[in-house]
C-alpha positions in Angstrom: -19.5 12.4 -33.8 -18.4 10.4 -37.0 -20.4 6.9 -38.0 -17.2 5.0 -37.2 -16.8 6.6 -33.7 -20.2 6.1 -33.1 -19.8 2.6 -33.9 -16.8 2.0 -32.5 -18.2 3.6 -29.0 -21.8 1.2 -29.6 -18.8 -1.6 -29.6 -17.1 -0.1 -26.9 -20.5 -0.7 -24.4 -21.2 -4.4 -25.6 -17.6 -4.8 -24.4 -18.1 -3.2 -21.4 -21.4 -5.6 -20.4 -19.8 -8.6 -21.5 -16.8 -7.5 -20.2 -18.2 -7.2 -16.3 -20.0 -10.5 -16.4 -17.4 -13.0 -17.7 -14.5 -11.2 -19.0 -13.8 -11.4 -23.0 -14.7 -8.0 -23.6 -11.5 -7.1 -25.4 -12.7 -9.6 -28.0 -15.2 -7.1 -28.9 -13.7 -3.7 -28.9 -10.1 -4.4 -29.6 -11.2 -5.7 -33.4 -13.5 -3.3 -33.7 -10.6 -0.4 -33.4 -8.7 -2.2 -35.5 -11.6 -2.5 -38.5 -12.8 1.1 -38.2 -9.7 3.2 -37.7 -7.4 1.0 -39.8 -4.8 3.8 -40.4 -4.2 4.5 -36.6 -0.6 2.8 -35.4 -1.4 -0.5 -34.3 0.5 0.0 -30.7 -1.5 3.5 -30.0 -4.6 0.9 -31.0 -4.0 -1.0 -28.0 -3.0 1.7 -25.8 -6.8 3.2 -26.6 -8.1 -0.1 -26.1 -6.6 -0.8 -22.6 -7.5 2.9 -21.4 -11.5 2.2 -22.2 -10.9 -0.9 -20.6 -9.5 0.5 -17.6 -12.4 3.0 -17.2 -15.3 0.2 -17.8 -13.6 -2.7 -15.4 -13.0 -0.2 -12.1 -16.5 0.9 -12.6 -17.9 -2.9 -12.6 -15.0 -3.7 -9.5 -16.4 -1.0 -7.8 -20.1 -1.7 -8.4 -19.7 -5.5 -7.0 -17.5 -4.4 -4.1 -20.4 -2.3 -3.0 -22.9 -5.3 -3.4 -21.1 -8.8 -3.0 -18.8 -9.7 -0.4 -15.1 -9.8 -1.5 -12.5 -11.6 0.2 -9.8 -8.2 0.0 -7.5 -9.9 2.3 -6.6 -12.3 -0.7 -7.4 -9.6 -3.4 -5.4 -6.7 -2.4 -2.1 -8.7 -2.6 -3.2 -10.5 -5.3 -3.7 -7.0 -6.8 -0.6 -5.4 -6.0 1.1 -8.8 -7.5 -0.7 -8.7 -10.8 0.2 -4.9 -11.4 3.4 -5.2 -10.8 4.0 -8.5 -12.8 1.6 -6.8 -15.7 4.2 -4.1 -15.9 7.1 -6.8 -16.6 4.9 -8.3 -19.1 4.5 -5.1 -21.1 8.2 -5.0 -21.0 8.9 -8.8 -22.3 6.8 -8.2 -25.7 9.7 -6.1 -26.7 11.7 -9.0 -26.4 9.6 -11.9 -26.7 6.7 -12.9 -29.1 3.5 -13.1 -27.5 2.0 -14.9 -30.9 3.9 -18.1 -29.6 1.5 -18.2 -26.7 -1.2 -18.6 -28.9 -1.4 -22.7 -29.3 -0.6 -22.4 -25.3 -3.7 -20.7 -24.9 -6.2 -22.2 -27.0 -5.6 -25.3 -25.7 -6.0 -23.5 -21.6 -9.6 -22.1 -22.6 -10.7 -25.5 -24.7 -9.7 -27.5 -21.1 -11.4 -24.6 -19.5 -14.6 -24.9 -21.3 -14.9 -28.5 -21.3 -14.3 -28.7 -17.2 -17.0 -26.3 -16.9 -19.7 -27.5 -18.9 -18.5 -31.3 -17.4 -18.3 -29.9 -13.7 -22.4 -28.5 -13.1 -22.1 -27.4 -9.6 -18.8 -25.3 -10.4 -19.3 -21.8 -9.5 -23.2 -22.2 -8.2 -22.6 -22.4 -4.8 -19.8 -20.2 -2.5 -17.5 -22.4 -0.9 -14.3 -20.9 -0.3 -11.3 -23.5 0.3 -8.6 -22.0 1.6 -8.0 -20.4 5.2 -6.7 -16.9 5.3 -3.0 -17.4 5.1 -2.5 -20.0 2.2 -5.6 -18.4 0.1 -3.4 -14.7 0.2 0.0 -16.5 -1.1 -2.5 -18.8 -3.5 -3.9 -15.3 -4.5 -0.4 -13.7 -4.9 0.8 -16.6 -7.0 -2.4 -15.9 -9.0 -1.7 -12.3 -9.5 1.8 -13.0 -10.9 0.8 -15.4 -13.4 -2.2 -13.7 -14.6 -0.7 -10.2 -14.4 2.4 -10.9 -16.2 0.0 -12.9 -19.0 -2.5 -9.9 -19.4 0.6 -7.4 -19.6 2.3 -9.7 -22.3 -0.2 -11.1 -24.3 -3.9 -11.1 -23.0 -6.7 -12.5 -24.4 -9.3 -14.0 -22.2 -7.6 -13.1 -18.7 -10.9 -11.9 -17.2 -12.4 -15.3 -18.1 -9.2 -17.4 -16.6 -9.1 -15.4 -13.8 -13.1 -16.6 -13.1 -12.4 -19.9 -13.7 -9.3 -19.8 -11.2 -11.5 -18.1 -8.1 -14.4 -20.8 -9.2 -12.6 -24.0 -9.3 -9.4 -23.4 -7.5 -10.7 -20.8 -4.5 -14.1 -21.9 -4.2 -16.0 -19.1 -5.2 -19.6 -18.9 -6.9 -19.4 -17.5 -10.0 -20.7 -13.8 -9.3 -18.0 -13.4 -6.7 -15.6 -15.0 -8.8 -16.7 -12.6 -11.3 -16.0 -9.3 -9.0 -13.2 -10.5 -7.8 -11.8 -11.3 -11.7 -12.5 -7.4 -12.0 -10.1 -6.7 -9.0 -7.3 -8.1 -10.4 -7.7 -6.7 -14.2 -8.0 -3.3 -12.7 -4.5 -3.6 -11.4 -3.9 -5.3 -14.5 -5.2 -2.6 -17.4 -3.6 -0.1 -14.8 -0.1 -1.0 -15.0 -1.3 -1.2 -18.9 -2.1 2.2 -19.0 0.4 3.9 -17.4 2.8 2.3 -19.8 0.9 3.1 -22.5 0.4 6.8 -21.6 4.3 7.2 -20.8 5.4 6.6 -24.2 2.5 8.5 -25.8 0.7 5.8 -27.5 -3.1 6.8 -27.2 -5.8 8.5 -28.8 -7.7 10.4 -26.8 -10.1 11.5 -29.2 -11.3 7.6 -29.4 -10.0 6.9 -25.8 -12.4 9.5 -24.1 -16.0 8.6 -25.6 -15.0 4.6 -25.9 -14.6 4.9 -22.0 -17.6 6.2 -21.6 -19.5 4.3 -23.5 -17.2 0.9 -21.9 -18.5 2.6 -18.3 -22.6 2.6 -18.8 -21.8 -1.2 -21.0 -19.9 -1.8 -17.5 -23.0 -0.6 -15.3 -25.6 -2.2 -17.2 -23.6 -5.9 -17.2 -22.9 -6.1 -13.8 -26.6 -5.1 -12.7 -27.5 -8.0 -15.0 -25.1 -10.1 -13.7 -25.9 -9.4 -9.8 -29.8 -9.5 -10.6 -29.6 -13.3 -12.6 -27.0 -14.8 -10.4 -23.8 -16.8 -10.6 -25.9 -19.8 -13.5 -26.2 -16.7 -15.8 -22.7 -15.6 -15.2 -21.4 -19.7 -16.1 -23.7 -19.8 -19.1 -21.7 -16.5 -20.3 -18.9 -17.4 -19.4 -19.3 -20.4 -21.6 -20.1 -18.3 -24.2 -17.4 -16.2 -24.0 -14.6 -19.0 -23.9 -16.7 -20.6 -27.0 -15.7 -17.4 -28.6 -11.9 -16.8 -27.4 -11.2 -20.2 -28.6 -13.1 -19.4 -32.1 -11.1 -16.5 -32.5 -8.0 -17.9 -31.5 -8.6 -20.7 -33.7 -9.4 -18.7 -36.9 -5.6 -16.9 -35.6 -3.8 -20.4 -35.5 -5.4 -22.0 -38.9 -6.8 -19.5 -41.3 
């Protein structure tokens, strides 16, 4: 294994673990892609990217299905919405560009991270707020907006998606968490497939990157199910800080 693979897979599992406890992990590994293999096409980039991704974020779905309590009936149409509208977003960049979401954006996650650090109790305490009926159409509205966002643009989905299922459904923020990873599986699925169909990735980065995404997956979302949902909100925070340094240093070099 070459020092910039190795690298890029030791970026690939911090990704991974932040990844499965508040989202943002494409903040890590997408850059790093871009800095070490710098002569790879950008779009095959991305398609690498999203394939790790895949791998890591059904890993840490699956892991909190199996120990939290997920609401499916609003997740699996929420789900099924957000693959579908991610594949129409994937589509649109062709014709749209995504850069003109950016202000949009920045200004979304600076709200965000102001509500949560002003709101304490957001998140710490499961309290769902909708009945079974409204929450699956609230859920399928959800999926549509978010999906066709990740497939079009995509930076910090995972960490609006938590913020939605916190503040809008109620949930504590380890459930919102799991069910955040729900919805980008469909997401980074509808992703891949696109991606794969026009023969944009590199498996020889793809392959080792997901693996190394996977155990980053399996390690955050232990940490994340051991410390509670007040470790998840402090990462979270964290994470947004980060998004909206990033996306600021985009807007205003």
């Amino acid at each position: 294994m070459t020092l910039p693979l190795l690298l890029l897979c030791l970026f690939s599992f911090l990704a991974g673990f932040v990844d499965a406890i508040a989202g943002g992990g494409g903040l890590i590994q997408l850059p790093a892609c871009l800095i070490l293999f710098p002569s790879a096409p950008l779009v095959a980039i991305i398609g690498t990217n999203k394939l790790a991704s895949f791998f890591g974020t059904t890993v840490a779905a699956h892991r909190f299905a199996r120990t939290i309590r997920l609401d499916w009936h609003i997740l699996a149409p929420a789900a099924a919405t957000a693959f579908l509208f991610s594949m129409l977003g994937s589509r649109t960049v062709s014709i749209l560009n995504p850069n003109l979401l950016k202000p949009v954006v920045l200004a979304l996650l600076i709200l965000s991270a102001i509500y949560v650090y002003i709101v304490k109790d957001i998140g710490l305490e499961h309290r769902p707020r909708h009945g079974r009926t409204r929450g699956r159409w609230l859920g399928i509205l959800v999926g549509a907006a978010l999906g066709f966002y990740d497939g079009f643009f995509g930076p910090g989905t995972g960490s609006f998606l938590i913020l939605i299922f916190a503040s809008l459904f109620g949930y504590e923020f380890l459930i919102a968490s799991g069910s955040a990873k729900v919805i980008n599986c469909a997401t980074n699925l509808a992703s891949v497939i696109y991606f794969v169909a026009i023969g944009k990735v590199l498996y020889t980065l793809a392959i080792p990157m997901a693996a190394a995404n996977i155990v980053g997956s399996i390690v955050g979302t232990h940490l994340a199910i051991l410390k509670g949902s007040r470790f998840v909100r402090i990462l979270f925070l964290i994470i947004v800080a980060a998004l909206i340094a990033k996306l600021s240093r985009d807007l205003f070099p």
